[in-house]
C-alpha positions in Angstrom: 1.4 63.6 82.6 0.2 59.9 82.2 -2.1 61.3 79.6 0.4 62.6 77.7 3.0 59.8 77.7 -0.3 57.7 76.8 -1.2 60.1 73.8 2.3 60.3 72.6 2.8 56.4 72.5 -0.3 56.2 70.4 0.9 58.5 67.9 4.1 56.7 67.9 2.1 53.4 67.3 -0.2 54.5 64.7 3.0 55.8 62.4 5.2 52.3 63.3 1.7 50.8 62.0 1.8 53.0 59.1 5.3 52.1 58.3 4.5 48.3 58.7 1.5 48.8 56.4 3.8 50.2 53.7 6.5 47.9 54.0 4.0 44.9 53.7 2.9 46.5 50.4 5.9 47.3 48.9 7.3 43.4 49.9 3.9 41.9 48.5 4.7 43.9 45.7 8.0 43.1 44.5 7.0 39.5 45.6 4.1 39.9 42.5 6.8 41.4 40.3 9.1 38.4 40.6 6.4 36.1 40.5 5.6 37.6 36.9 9.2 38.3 36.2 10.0 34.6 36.7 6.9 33.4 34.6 7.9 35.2 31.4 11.4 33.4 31.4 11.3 31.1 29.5 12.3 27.6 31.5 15.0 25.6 30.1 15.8 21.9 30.4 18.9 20.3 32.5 20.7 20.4 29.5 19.9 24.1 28.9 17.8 23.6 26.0 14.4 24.9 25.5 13.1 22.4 23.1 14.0 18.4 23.8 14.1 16.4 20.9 15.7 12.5 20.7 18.8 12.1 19.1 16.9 9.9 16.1 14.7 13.3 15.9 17.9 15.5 14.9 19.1 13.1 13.0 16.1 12.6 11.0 15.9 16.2 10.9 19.1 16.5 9.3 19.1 13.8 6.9 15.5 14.9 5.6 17.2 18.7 5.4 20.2 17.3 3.0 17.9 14.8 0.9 15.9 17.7 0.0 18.5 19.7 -0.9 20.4 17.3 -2.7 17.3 16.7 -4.6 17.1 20.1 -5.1 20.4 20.7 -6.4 20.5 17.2 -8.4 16.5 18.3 -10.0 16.9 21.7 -11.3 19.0 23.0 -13.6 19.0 26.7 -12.9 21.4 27.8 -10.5 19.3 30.7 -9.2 16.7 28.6 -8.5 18.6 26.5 -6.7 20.0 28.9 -4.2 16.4 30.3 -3.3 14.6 27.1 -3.2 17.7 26.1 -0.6 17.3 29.2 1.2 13.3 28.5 1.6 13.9 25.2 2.4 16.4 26.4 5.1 13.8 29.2 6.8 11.0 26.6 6.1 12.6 23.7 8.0 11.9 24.9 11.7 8.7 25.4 11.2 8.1 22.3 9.2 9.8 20.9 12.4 7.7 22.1 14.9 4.5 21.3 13.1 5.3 17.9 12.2 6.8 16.9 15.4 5.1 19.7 18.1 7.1 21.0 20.9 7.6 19.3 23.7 8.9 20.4 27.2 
């Protein structure tokens, strides 16, 4: 009889080791997936912004921006030239940002 108590708490230990050696896996595993998960967001400032730039920066940014198109609008004389060379200059002005002045964290 103790044989068989013996044999039957052995089976029941190898499955509850089983089960522990699954639920170990699956933790470690959804520990790894919000590992990644939390890498790929992006991490924002205290202020919520992704990109910190001084308030001189923007303003430079700015004034640069309207200089150019005033010169723009004030230079050319053809009114659909105008309007495109503003739209470049307003697609062109983010990157011209980010390579003039980098990113910074």
């Amino acid at each position: 009889m103790s044989k068989e108590r013996a044999r039957r708490r052995a089976e029941r230990l190898a499955v509850l080791e089983r089960e522990k050696t699954v639920r170990a896996r699956r933790v470690a595993r959804r520990e790894r997936r919000r590992a990644f998960l939390k890498n790929l967001r992006p991490r924002f400032g205290r202020d919520g912004r992704l990109y910190h730039r001084s308030r001189r920066q923007r303003i430079g940014i700015v004034v640069v921006t309207l200089l150019a198109v005033a010169a723009v609008w004030t230079l050319i004389p053809d009114t659909a030239l105008r309007i495109i060379l503003t739209a470049m200059l307003v697609l062109a002005v983010p990157a011209l940002v980010v390579v003039v002045l980098g990113r910074r964290h």
